[in-house]
C-alpha positions in Angstrom: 0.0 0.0 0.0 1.1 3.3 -0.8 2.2 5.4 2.7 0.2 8.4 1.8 -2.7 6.3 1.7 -2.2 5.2 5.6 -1.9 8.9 6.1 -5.3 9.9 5.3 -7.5 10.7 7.8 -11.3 11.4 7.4 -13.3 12.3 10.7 -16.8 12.3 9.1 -16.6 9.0 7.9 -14.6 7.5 10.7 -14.4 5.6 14.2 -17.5 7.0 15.4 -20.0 6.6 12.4 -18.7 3.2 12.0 -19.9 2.4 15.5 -22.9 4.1 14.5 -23.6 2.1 11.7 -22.9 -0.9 14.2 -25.4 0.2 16.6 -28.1 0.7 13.8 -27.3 -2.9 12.7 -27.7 -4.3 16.6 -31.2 -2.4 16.1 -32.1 -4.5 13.6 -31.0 -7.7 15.2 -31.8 -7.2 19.0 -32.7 -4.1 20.3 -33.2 -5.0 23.5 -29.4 -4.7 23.7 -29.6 -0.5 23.5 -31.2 2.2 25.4 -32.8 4.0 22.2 -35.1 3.5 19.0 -32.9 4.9 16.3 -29.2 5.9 15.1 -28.9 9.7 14.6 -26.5 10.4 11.9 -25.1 14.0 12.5 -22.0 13.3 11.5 -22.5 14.5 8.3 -24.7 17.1 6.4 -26.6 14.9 4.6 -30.5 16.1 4.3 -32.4 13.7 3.0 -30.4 10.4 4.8 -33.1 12.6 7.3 -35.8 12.8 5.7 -35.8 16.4 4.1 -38.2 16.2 1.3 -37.1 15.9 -1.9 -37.7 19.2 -4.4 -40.9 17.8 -6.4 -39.9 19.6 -10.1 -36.5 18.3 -9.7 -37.5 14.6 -9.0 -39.8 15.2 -11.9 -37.5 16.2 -14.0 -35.2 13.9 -13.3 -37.8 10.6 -13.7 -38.5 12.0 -16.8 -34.9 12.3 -17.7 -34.5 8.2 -16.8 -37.2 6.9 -18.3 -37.7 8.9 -21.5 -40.6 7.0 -23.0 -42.6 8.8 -20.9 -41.7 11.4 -23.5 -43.1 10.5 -26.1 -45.9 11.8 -27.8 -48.3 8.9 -27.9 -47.9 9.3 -24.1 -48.7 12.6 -23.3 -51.8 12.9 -21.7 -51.2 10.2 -19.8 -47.9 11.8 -18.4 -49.8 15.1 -18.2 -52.1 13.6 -16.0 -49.2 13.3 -13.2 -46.3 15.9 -14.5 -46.5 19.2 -14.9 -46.1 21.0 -18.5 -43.1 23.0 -17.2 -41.5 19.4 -16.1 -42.1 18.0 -19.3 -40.8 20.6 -21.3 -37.8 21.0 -19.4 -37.1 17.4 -19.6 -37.4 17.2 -23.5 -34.6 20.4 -23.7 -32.4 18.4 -21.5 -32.9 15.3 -23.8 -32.6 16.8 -26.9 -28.6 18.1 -25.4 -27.7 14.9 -23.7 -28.8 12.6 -25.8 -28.7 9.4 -23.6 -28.2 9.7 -19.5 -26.6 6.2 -20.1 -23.8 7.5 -22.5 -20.7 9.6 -21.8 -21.0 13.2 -21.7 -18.0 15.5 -22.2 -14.9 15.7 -19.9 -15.8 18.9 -18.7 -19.7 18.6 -18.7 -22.7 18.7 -20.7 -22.4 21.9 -22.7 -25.9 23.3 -22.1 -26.0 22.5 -18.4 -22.7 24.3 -18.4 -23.9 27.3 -20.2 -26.8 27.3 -17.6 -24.3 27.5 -14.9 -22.9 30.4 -16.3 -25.8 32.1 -16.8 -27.0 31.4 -13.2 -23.0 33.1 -12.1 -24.3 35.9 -14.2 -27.5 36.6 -12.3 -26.3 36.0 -9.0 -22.4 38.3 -9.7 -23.7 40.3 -12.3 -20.4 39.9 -14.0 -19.8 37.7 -16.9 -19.0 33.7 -16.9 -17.4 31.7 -19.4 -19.4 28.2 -19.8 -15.5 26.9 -21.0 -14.7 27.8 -17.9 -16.7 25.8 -15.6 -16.3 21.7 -15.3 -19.4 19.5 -13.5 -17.7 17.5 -11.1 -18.8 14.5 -8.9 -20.2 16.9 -5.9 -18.0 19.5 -5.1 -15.2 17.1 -3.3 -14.4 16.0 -6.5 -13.6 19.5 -8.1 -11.5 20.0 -4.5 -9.3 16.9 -4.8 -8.4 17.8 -8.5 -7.5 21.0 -8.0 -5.7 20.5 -5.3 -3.6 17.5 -6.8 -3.2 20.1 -10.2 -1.6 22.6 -7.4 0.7 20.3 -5.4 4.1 20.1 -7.4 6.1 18.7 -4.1 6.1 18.0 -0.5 7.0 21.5 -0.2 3.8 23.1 -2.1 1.9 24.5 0.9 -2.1 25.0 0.7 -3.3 27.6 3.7 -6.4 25.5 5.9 -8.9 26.8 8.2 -8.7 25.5 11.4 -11.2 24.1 12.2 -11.8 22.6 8.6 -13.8 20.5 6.7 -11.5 17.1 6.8 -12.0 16.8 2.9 -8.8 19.3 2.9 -6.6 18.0 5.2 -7.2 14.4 4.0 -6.7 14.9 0.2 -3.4 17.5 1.3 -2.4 14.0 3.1 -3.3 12.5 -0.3 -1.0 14.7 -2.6 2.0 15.0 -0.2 1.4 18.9 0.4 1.5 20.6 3.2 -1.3 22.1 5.2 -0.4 25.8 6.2 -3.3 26.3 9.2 -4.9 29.5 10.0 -6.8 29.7 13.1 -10.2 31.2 13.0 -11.0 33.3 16.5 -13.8 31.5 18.2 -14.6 34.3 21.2 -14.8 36.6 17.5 -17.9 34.1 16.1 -15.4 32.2 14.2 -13.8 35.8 12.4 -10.9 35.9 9.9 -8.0 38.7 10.4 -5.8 38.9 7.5 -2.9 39.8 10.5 -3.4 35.9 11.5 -3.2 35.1 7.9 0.1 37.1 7.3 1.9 35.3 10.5 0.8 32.0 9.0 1.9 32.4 5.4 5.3 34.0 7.2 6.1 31.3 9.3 5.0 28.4 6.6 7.5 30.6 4.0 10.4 30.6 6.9 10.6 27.1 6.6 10.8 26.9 3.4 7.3 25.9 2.1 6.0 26.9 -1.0 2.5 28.6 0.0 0.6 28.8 -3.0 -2.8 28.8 -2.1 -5.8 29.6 0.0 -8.7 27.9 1.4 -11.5 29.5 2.5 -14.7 28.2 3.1 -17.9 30.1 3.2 -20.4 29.7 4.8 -18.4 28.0 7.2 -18.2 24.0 7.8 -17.9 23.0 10.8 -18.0 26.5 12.3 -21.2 28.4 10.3 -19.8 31.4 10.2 -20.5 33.8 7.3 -18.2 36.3 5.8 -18.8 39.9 5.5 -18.2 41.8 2.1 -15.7 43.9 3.5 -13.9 40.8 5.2 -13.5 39.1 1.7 -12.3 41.8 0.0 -9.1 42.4 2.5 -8.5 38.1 1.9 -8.7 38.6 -1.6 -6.4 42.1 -1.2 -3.6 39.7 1.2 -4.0 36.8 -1.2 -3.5 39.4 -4.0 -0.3 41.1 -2.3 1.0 37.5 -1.1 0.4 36.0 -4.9 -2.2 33.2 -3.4 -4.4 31.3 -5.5 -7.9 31.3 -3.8 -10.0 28.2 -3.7 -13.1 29.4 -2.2 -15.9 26.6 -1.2 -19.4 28.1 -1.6 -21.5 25.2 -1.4 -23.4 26.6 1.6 -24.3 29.7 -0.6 -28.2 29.5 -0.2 -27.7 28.4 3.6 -27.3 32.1 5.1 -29.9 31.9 8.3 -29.0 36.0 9.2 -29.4 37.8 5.3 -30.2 41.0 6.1 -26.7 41.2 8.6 -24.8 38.5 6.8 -25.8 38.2 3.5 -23.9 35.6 0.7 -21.3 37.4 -1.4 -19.3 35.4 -3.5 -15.6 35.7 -3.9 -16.1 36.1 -8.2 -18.7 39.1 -7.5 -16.3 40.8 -4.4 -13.1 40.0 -7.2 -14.8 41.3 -10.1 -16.2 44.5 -8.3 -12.3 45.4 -7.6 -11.3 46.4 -10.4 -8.8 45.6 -13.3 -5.8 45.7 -10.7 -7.0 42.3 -9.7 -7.4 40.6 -13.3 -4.5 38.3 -12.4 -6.0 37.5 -9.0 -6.2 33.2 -9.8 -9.8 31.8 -7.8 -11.6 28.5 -8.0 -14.5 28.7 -6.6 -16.8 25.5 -5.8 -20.5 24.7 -5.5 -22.7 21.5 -5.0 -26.1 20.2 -5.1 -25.6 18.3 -1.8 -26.3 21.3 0.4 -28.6 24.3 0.5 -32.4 23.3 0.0 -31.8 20.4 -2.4 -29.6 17.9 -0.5 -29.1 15.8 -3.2 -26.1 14.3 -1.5 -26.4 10.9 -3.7 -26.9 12.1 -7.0 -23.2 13.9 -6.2 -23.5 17.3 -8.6 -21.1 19.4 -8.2 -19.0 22.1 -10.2 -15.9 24.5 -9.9 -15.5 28.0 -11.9 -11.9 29.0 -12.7 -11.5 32.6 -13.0 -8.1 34.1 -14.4 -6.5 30.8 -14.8 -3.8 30.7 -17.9 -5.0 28.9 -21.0 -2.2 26.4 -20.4 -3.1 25.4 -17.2 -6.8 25.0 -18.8 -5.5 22.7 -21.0 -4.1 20.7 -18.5 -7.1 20.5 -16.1 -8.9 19.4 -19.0 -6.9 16.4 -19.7 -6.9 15.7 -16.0 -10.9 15.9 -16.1 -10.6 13.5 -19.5 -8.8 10.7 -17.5 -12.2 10.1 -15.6 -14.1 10.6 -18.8 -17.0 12.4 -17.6 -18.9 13.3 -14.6 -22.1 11.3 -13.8 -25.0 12.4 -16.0 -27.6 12.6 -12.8 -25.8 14.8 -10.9 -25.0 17.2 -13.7 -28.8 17.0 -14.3 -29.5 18.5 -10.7 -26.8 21.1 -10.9 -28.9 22.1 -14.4 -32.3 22.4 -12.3 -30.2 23.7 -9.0 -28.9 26.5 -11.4 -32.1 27.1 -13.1 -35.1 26.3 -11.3 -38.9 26.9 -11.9 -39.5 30.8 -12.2 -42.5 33.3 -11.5 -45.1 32.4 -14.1 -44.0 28.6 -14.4 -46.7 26.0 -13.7 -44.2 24.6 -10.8 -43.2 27.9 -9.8 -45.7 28.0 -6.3 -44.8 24.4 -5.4 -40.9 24.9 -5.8 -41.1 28.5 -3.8 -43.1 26.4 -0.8 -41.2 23.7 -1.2 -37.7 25.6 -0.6 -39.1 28.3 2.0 -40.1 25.3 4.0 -37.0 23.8 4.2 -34.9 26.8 4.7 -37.6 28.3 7.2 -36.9 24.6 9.4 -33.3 24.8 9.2 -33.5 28.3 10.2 -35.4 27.4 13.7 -33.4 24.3 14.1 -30.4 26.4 14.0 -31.4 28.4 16.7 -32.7 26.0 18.8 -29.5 23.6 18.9 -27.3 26.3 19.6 -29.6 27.6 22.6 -29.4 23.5 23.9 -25.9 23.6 23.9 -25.5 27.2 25.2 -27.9 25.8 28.5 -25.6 22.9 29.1 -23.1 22.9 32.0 -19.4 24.1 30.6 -20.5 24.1 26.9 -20.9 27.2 24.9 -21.6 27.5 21.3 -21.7 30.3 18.8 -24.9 30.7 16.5 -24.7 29.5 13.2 -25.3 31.8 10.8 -24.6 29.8 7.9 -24.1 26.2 6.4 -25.7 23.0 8.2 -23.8 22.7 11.9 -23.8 23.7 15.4 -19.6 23.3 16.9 -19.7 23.9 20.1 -17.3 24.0 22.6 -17.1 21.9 25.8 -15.1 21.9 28.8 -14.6 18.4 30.1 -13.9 17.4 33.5 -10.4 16.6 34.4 -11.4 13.2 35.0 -13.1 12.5 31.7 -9.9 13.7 30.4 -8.2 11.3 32.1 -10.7 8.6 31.2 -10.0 9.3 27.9 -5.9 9.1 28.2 -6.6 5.7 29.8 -8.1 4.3 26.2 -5.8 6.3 24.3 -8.4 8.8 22.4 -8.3 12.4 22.7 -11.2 13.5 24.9 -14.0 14.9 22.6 -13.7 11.8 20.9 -14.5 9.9 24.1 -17.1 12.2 24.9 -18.7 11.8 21.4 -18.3 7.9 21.8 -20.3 8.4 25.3 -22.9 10.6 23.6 -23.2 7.7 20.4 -23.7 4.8 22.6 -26.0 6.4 25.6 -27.7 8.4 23.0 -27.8 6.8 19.2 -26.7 10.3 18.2 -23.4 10.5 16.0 -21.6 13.6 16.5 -17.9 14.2 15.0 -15.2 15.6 17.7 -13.3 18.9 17.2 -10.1 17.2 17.2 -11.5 15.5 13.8 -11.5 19.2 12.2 -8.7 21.0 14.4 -9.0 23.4 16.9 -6.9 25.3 18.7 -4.2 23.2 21.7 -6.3 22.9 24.9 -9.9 23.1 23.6 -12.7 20.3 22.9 -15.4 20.9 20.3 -17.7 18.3 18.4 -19.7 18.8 15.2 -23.5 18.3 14.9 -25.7 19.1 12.0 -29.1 20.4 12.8 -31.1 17.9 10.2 -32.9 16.0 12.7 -36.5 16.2 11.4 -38.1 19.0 13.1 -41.4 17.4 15.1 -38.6 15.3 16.6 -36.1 18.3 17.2 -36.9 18.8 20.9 -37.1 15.4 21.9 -33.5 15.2 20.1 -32.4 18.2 22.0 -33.2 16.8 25.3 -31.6 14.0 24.7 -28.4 15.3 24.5 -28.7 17.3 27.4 -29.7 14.3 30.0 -26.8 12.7 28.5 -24.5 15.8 29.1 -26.0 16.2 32.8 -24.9 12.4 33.4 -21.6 12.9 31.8 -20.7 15.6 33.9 -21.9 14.1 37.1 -19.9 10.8 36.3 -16.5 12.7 35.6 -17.1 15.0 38.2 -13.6 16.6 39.9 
């Protein structure tokens, strides 16, 4: 086996969701040997694995899309009987550009569903997008790892992470043999940037002679929600400018913004763009995915990256990159066509979709609020509100003797705490020290997808297991 492959660690897919998926099998065999009904996977921010509903006109789209006879003419008022004539149409445009779902489309994409996407940057930036630009990927992670491999030219190549960080980062920067340059985000500051903590880093990575050449930043924030102001992106891009950093900015939270009229989504393109031709050589990827916001089609893993002031060369060799795997999956790049451009004011579906999606984000938006107030009541536990993306990460001060409970199997304490929580609980919660957080501290990641009539009795379940933790490792 190759040793970079033993390196790799991956938090949200680890230790504790295997035990999870352990406990959900003893479920099926004998219950009798746990204390709860059900596994709670929050591990990971995957909607609909919790039963958020579906978008209808996409999954109408999309059935059309797989089984095409339903198409045809000698079958239309049938099909009209249960599909809309928006759904239908738009199905028979996407049909007539791909051809067959079952065959391979191009490397980079389906060209129509790519000059969607651009036209979608177009309306959300205001500035122009290049459909050559952009490549459909397998969800966003996919767009991530190839970049990041197309970056790396040694062990010395040094890629600037937050910390905490989503482990897709550190795992492929493991991966590619590059190094991870960490910059801390200040918790006491709701998870803030300062380009003066970004300087230090990039100074002390370049001391040692490592080659930093770019810049993650990831916003809305996973694990921590956190949303960037305007004025806080434009000074990155202005230090990643000065410092000659490539920025890879993750956006797939975009439409998950719970605060909008103080913290509204502005994209790294639209803040670059707005700057002025002083920044034209200014290099940005920037990401998105149909896993998150109000779609959560985790499964059908659409994805797509925009490179903006890349050199034609590299283009050419990010293309042959893309060619090795042939082509994305057809499905997913269907749902980032119907993420990108969904029913409008005056189409048939239009109502439905607009209830549909205010529903969901309306839920998450309570949900949000009411995990962080649980955690904030809980003895030695505070938690900052999330004002983006799909997690609570709160912070919890453990009793020395946990601690040393913890020491005494060998794991680092918020893993042993999480492990507590899993098998008192059934929930599945991911420890701090699986993202990174600063020496000294303990954190754990939860989403807030738990389905909403079940929300408080999920809330209070954590807490009577917190109130016997802390009694049992009591100093």
């Amino acid at each position: 086996m190759h040793p970079l492959i033993r390196r790799v660690e991956y938090a949200v897919r680890g230790a504790l969701p295997i035990r999870a998926e352990a406990l959900a099998q003893q479920l099926k065999v004998d219950p009798s040997k746990v204390n709860f009904d059900k596994v709670v996977f929050c591990n990971i921010g995957n909607p609909q694995q919790l039963n958020q509903k579906p978008i209808t006109f996409f999954r109408q789209v999309a059935s059309l899309c797989e089984n095409p006879e339903l198409l045809k003419l000698e079958n239309r008022e049938s099909v009209s009987k249960l599909y809309p004539y928006d759904a239908i149409a738009r199905a028979e445009v996407l049909m007539k550009n791909i051809g067959s779902i079952g065959a391979y489309s191009h490397s980079k994409g389906i060209s129509h569903i790519r000059e969607n996407v651009a036209k979608f940057l177009e309306r959300r930036d205001g500035y122009a997008a290049d459909p050559e630009n952009i490549f459909l990927t397998q969800g966003a992670s996919e767009g991530v790892q190839r970049i990041l491999q197309i970056i790396t030219q040694n062990n010395s190549t040094g890629i600037m992470i937050p910390i905490p960080q989503y482990p897709l980062y550190s795992a492929t920067l493991s991966l590619v043999d590059a190094a991870a340059v960490p910059y801390y985000l200040n918790e006491s500051k709701a998870w803030g940037l300062e380009v003066k903590d970004l300087k230090l880093s990039v100074d002390e990575a370049r001391a040692k002679g490592v080659d930093v050449r770019a810049m993650v930043i990831i916003n809305p924030g996973n694990p921590t929600g956190q949303c960037l102001s305007e004025e806080n992106i434009r000074e990155i891009i202005q230090f990643c400018h000065d410092e000659n950093i490539i920025i890879l900015a993750d956006e797939v939270y975009q439409t998950n913004t719970y605060q909008p009229e103080r913290l509204p989504f502005h994209s790294f393109k639209k803040v670059l763009m707005s700057m002025g031709p002083d920044y034209e050589g200014q290099e940005l990827f920037s990401f998105h995915s149909t896993s998150k916001g109000m779609i959560g089609e985790c499964g059908r893993r659409g994805g797509y990256f925009e490179a903006v002031n890349i050199d034609s060369l590299i283009m050419e060799q990010m293309y042959k990159i893309a060619s090795i795997s042939l082509c994305p999956n057809v499905h997913g790049q269907i749902m980032v066509d119907l993420m990108t451009n969904p029913p409008v004011e005056g189409d048939e579906s239009y109502p439905q979709y607009k209830a549909e999606v205010e529903d969901i984000y309306q839920s998450l938006k309570r949900r949000a609020i009411k995990l962080a107030k649980n955690f904030n009541s809980l003895e030695g536990v505070t938690c900052n509100d999330a004002e983006g993306a799909m997690y609570c990460f709160p912070r919890i001060r453990l009793p020395e003797k946990a601690i040393e409970a913890a020491k005494a199997q060998n794991m680092p304490a918020d893993s042993f705490y999480a492990l507590e929580m899993l098998n008192a609980t059934g929930v599945c919660v991911i420890p701090g020290s699986g993202f990174g957080q600063e020496s000294g501290t303990y954190h754990f990641r939860s989403t807030f997808l738990p389905e909403e009539h079940l929300f408080d009795d999920f809330c209070q379940g954590i807490a009577d297991f917190h109130k016997k933790f802390m009694n049992k490792y009591k100093d």
